[in-house]
N, CA, C and O atoms as a MOPAC input file, in Angstrom:
PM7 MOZYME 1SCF
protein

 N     27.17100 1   -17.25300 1   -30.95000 1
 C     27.62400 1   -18.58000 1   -31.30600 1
 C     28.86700 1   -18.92600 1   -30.48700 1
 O     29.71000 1   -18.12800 1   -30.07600 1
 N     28.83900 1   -20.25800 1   -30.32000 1
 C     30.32200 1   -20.29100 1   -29.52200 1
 C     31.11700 1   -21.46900 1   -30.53600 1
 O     30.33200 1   -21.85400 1   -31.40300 1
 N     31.73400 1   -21.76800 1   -30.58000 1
 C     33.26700 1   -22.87000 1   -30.66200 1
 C     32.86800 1   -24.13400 1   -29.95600 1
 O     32.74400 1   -24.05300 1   -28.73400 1
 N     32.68600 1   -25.09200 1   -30.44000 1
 C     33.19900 1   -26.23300 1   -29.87900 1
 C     33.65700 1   -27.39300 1   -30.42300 1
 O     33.26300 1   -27.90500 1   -31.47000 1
 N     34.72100 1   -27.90000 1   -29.49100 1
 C     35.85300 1   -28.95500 1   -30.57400 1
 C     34.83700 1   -30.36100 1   -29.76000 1
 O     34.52300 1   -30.60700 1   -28.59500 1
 N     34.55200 1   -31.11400 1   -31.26000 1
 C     33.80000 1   -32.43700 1   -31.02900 1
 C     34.50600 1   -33.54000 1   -31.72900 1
 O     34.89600 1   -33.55800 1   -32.89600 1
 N     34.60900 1   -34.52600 1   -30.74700 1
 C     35.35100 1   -35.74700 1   -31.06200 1
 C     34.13200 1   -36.57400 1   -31.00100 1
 O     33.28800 1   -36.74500 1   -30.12100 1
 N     34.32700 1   -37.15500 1   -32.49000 1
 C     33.60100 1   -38.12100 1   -33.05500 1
 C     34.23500 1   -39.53400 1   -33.20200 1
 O     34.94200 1   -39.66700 1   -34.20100 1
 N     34.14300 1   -40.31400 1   -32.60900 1
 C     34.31900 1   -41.79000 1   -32.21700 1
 C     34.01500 1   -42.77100 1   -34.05800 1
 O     33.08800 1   -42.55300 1   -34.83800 1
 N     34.94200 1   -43.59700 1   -34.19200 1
 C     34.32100 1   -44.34900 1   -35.18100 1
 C     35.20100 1   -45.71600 1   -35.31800 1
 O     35.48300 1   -45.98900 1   -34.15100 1
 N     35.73400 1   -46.63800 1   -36.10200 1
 C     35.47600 1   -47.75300 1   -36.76400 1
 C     35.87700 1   -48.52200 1   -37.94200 1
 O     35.01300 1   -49.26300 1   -38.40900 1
 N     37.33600 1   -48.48100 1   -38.67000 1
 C     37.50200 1   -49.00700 1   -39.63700 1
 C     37.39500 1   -50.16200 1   -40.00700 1
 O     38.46900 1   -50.67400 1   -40.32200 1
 N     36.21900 1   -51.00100 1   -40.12800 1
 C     35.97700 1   -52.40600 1   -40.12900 1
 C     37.00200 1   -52.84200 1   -41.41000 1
 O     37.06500 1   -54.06600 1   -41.52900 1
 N     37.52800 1   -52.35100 1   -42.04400 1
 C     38.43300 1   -53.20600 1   -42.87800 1
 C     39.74600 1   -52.06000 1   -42.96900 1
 O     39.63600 1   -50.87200 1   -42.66300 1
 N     40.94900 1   -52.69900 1   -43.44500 1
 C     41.66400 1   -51.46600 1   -43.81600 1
 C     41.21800 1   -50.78300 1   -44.26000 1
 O     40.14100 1   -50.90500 1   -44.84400 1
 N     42.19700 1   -49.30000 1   -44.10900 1
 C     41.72000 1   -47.99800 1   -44.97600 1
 C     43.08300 1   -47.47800 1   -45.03300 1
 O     43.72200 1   -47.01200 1   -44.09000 1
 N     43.54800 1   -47.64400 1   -46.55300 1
 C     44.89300 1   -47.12900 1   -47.10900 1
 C     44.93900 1   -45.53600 1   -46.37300 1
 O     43.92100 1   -45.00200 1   -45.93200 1
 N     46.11900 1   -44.98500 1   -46.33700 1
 C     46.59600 1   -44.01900 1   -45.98900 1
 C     46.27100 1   -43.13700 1   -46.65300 1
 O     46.39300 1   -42.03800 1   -46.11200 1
 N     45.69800 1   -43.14800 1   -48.14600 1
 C     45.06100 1   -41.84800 1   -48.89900 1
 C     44.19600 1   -41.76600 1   -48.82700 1
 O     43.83100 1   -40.70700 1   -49.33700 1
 N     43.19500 1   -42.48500 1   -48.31600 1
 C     41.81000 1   -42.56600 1   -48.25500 1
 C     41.43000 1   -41.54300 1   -46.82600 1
 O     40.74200 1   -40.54100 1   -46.63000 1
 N     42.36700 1   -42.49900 1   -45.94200 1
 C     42.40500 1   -41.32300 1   -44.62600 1
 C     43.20000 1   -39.77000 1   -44.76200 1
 O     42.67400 1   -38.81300 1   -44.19400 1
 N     44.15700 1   -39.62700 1   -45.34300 1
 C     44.24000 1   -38.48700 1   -45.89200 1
 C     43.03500 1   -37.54800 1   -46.79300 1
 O     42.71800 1   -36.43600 1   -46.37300 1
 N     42.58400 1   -37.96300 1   -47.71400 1
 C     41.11100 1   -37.70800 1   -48.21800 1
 C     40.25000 1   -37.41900 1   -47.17500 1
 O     40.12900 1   -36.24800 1   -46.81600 1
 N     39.62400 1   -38.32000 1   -46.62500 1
 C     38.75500 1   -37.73300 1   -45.31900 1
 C     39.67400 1   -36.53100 1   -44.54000 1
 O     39.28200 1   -35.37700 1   -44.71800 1
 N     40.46700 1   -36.66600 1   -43.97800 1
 C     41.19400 1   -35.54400 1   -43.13100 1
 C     41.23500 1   -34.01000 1   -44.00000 1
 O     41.42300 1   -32.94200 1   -43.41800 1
 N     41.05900 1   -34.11200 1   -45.22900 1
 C     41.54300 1   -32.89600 1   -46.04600 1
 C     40.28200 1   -32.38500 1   -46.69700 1
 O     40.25600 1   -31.25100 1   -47.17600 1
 N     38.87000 1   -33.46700 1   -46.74100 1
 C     37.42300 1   -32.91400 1   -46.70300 1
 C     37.42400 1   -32.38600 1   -45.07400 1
 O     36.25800 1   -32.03400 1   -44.89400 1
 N     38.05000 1   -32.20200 1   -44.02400 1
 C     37.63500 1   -31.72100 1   -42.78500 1
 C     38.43400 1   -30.76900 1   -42.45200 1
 O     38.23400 1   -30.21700 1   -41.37000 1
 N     39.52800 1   -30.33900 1   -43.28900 1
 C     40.38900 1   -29.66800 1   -42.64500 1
 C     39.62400 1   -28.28800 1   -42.59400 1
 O     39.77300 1   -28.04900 1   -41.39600 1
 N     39.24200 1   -27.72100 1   -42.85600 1
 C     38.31500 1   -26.39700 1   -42.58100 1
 C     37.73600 1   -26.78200 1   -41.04100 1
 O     37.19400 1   -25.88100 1   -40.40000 1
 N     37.80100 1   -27.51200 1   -40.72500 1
 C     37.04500 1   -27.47400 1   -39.09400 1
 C     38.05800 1   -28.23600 1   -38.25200 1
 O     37.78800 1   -29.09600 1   -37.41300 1
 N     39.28000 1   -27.78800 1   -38.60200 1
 C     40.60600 1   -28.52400 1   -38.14200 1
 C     40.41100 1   -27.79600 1   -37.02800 1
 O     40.16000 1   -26.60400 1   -37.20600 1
 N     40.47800 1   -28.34200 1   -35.53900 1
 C     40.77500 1   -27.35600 1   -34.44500 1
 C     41.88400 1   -26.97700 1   -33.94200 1
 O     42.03100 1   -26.14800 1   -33.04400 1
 N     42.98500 1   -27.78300 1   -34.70300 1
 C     44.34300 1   -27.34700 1   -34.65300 1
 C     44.70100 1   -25.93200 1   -35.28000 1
 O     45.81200 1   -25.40700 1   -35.21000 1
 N     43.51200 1   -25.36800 1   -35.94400 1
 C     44.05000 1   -24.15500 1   -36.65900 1
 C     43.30200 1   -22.99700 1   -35.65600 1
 O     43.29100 1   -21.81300 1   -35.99400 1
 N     42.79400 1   -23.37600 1   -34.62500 1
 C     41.97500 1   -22.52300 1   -33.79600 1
 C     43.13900 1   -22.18200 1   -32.64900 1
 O     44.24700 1   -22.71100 1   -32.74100 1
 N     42.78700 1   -21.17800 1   -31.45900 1
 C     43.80200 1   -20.91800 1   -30.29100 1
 C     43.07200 1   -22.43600 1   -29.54000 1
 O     43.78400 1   -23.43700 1   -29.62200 1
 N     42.42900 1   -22.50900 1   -29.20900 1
 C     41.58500 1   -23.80200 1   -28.35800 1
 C     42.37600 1   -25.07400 1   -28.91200 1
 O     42.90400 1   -25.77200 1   -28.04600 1
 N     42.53500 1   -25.48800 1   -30.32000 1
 C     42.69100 1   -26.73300 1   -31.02700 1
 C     44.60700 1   -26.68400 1   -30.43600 1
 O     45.32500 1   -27.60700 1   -30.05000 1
 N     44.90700 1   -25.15300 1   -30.61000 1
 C     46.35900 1   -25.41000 1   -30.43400 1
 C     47.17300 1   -25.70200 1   -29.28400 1
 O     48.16600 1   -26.41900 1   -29.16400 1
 N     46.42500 1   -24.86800 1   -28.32400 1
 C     46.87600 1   -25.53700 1   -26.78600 1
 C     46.60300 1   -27.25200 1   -26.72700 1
 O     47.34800 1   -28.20700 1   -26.50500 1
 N     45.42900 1   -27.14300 1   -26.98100 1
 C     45.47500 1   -28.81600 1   -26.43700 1
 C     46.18500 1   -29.99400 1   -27.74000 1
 O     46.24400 1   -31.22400 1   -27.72900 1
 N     46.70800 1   -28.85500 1   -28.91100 1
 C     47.57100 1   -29.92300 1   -29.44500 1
 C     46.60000 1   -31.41000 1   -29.87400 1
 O     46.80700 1   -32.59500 1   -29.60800 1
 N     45.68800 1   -30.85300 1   -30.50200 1
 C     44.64600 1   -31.73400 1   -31.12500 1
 C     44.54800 1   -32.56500 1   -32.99300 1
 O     43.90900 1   -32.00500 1   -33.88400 1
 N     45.06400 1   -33.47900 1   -33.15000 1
 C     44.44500 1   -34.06200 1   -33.88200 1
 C     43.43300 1   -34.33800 1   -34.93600 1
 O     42.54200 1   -35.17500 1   -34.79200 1
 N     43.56400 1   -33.75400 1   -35.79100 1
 C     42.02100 1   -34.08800 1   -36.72800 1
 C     41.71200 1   -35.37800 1   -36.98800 1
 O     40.64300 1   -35.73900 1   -36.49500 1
 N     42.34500 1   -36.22800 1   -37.64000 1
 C     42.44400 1   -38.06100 1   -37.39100 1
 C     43.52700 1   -38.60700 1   -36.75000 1
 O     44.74400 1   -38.49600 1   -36.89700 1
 N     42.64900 1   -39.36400 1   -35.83400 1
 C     43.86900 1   -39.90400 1   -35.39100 1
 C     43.39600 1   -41.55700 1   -35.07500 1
 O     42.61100 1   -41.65700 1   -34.13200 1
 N     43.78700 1   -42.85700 1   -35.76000 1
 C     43.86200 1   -43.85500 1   -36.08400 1
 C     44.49000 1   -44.58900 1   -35.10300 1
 O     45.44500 1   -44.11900 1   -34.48300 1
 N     43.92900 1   -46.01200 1   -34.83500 1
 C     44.31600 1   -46.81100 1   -33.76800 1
 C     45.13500 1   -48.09100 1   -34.57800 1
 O     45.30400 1   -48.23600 1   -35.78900 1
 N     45.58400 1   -48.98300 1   -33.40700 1
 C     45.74600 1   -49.69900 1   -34.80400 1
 C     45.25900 1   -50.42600 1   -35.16100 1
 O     45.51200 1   -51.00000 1   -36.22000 1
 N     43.98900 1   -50.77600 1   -34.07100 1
 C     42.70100 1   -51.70600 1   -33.73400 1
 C     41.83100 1   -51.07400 1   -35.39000 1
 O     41.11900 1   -51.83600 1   -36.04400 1
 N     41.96700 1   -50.29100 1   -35.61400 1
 C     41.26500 1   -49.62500 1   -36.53300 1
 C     40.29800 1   -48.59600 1   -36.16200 1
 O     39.75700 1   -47.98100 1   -37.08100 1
 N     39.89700 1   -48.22200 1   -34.54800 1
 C     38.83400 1   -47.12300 1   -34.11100 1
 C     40.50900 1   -45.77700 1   -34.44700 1
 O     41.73000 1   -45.62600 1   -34.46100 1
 N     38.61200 1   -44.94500 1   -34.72400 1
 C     39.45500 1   -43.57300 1   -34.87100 1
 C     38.48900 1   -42.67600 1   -34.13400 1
 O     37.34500 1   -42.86800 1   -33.72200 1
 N     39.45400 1   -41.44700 1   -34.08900 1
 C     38.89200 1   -40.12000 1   -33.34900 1
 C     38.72700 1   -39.09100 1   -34.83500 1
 O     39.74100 1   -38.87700 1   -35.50000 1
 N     37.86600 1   -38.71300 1   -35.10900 1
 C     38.04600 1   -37.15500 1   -35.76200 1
 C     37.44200 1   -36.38400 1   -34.82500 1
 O     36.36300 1   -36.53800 1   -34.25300 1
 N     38.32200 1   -35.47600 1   -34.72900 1
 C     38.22900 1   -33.90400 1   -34.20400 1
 C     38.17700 1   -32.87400 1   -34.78400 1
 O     39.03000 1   -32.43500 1   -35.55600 1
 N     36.61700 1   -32.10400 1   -34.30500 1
 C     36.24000 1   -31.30600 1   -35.13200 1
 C     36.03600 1   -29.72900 1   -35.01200 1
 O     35.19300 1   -29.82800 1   -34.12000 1
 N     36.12100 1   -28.61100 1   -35.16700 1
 C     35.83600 1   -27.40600 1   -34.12000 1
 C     34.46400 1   -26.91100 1   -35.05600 1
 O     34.73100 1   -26.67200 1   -36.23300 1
 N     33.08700 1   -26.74500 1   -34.65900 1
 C     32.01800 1   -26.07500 1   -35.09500 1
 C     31.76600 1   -24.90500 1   -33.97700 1
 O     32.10200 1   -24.88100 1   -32.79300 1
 N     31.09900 1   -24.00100 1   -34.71800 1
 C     30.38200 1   -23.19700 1   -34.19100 1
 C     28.74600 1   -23.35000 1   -34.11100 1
 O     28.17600 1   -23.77300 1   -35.11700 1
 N     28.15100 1   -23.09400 1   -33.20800 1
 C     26.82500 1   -23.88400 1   -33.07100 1
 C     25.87000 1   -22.59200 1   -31.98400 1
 O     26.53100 1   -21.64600 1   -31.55400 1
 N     24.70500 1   -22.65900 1   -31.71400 1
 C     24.06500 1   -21.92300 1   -30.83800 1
 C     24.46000 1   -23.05600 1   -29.24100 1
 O     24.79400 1   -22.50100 1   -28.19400 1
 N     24.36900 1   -24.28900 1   -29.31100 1
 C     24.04800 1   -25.31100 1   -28.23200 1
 C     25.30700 1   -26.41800 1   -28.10400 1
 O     26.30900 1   -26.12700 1   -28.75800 1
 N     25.33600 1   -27.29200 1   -27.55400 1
 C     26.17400 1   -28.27100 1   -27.35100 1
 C     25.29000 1   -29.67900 1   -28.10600 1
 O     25.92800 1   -30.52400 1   -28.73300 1
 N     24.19100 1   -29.74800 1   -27.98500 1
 C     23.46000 1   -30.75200 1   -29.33000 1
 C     23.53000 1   -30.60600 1   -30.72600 1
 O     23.73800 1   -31.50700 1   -31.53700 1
 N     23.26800 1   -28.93300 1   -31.04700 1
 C     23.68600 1   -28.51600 1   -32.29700 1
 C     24.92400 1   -28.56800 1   -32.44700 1
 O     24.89400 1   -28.85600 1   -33.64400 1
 N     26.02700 1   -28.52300 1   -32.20300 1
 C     27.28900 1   -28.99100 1   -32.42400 1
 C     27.58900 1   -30.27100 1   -32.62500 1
 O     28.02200 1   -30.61200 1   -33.72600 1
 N     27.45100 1   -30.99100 1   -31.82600 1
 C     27.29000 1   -32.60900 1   -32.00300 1
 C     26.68800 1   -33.34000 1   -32.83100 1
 O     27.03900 1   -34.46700 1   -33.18200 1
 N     25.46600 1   -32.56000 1   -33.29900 1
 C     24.97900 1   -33.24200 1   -34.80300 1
 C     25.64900 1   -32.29100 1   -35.99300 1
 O     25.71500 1   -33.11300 1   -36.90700 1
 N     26.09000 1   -31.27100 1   -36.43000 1
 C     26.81500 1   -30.81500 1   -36.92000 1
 C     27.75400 1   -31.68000 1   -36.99700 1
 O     27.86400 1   -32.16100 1   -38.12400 1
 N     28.58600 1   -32.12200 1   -36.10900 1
 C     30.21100 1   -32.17000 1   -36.32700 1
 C     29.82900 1   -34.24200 1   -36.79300 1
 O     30.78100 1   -34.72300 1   -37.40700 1
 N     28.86600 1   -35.07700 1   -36.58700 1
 C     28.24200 1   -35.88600 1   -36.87500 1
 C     27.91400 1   -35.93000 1   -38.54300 1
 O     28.13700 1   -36.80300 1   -39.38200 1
 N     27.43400 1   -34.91000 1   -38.61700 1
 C     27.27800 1   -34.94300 1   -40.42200 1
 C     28.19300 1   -34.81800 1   -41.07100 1
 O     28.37000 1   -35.42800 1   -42.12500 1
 N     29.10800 1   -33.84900 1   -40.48400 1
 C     30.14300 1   -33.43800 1   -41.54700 1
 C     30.89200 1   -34.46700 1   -41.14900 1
 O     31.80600 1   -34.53900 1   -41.97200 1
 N     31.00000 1   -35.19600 1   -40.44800 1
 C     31.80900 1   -36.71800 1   -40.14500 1
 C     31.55200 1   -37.61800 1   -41.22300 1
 O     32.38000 1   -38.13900 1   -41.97100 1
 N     30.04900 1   -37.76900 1   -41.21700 1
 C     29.88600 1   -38.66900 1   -42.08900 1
 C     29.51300 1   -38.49400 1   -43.42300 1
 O     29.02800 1   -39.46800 1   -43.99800 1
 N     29.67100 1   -37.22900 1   -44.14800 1
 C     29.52400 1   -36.68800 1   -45.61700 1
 C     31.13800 1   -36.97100 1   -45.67600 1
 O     31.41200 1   -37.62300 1   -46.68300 1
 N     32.33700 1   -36.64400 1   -44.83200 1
 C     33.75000 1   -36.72400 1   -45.39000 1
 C     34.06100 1   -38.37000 1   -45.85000 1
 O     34.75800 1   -38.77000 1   -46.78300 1
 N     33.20600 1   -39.22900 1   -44.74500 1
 C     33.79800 1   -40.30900 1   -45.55400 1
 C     32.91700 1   -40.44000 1   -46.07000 1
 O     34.08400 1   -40.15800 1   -46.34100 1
 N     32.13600 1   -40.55900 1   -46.50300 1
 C     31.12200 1   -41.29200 1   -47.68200 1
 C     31.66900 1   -40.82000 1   -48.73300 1
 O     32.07600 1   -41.63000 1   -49.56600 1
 N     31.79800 1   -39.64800 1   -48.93100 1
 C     32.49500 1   -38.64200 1   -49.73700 1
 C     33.62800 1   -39.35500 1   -50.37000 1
 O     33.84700 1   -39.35700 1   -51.58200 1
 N     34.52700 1   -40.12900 1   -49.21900 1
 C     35.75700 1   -40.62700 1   -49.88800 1
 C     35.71300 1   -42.07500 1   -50.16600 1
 O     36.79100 1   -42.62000 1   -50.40100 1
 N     34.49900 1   -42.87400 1   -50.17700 1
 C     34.25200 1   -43.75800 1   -50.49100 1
 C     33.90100 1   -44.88400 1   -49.14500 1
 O     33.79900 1   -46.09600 1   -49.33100 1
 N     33.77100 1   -44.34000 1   -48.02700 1
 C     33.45200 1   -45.16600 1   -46.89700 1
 C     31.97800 1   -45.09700 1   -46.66400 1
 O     31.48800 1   -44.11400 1   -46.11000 1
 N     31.33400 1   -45.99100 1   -47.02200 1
 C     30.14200 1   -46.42200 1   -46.33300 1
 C     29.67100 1   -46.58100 1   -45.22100 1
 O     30.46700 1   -47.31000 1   -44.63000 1
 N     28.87900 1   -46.34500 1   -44.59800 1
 C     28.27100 1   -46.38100 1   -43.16200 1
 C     28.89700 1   -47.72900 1   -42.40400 1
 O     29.30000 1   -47.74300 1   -41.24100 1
 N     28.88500 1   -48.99000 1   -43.43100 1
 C     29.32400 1   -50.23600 1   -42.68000 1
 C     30.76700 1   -50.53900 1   -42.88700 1
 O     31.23400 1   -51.42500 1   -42.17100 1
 N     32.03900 1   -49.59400 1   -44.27400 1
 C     32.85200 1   -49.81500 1   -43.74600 1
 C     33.69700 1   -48.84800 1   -42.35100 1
 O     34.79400 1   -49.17700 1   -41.90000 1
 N     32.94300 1   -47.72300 1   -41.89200 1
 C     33.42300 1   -46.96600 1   -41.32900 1
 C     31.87700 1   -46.65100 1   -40.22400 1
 O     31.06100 1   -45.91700 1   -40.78200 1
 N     31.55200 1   -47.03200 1   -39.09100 1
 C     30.26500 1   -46.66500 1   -38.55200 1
 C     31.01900 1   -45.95800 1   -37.18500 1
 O     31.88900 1   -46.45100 1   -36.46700 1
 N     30.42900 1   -44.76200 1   -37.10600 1
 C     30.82400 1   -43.46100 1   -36.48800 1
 C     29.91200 1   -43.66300 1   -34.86900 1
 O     28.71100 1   -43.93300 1   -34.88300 1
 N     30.50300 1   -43.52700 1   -33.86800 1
 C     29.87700 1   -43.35000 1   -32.73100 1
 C     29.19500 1   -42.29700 1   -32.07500 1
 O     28.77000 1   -41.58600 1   -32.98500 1
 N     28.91400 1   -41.88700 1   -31.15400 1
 C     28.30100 1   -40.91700 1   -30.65400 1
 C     29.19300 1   -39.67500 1   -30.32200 1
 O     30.24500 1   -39.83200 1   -29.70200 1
 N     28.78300 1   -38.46500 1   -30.72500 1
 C     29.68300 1   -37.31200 1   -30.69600 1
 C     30.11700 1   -37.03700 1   -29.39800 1
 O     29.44100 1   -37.73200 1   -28.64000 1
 N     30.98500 1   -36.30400 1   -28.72300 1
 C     31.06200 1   -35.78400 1   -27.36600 1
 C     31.90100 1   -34.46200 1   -27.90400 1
 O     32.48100 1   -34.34400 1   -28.98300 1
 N     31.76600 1   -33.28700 1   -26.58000 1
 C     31.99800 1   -32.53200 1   -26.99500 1
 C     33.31000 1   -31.95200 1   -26.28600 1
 O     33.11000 1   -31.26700 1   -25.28300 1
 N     34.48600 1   -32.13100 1   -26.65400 1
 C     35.79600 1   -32.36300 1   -25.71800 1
 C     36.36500 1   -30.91300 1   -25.70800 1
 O     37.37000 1   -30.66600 1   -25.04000 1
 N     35.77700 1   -30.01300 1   -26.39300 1
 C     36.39800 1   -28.51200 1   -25.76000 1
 C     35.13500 1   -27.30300 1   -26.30000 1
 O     34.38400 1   -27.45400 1   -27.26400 1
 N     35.18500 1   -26.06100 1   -25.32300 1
 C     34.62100 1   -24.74300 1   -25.51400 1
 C     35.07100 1   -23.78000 1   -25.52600 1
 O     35.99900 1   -23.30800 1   -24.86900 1
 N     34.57700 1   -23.46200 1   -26.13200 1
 C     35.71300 1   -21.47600 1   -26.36000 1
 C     34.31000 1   -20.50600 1   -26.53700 1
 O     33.81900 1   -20.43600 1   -27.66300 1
 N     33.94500 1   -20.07700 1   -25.88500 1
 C     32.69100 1   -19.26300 1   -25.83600 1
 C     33.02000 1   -17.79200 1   -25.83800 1
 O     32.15000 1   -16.97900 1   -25.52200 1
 N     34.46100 1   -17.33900 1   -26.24400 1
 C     35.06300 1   -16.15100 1   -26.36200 1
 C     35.21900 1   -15.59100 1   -25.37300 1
 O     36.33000 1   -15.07400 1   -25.26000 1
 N     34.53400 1   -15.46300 1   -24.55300 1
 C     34.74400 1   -14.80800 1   -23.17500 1
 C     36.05000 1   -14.93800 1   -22.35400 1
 O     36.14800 1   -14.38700 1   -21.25800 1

């Protein structure tokens, strides 16, 4: 299995109070890549909020592939907010990319 930190693109079509985004950030913190050696060099972000309202979550999974990671880090994107009360249309999530690897080696 390898490591990879995936930034998931998304969308706050209306405000989203500061606990709500705290809530989401703290359903993800287990795949915080800031708590990884990879997440810490590059000094990464788990949410990070525009003021346009697009956001980044950054995610670190372990996966066999770089697709399996990306839909991984995609679900658990979108179970944290639904989870905290964001719906697909107030929060619609973009396409994953996969912005770091750590394959141990």
């Amino acid at each position: 299995m390898t490591a990879y930190v995936i930034t998931v693109p998304g969308t706050f079509i209306n405000d989203v109070p500061a606990t709500t985004r705290s809530e989401v950030a703290g359903r993800l913190r287990p795949m915080d890549p800031a708590r990884s050696d990879l997440g810490e060099v590059e000094e990464l972000d788990l949410l990070s909020v525009n003021d346009d309202g697009t956001f980044c979550l950054r995610l670190e999974v372990e996966a066999a592939d770089r697709a399996s990671a990306e839909d991984t880090a995609l679900r658990l994107a979108a179970s944290a907010l639904r989870a905290s009360g964001l719906s697909e249309n107030d929060a619609p999530l973009g396409p994953p990319v996969v912005t770091g690897i750590d394959s141990g080696s």
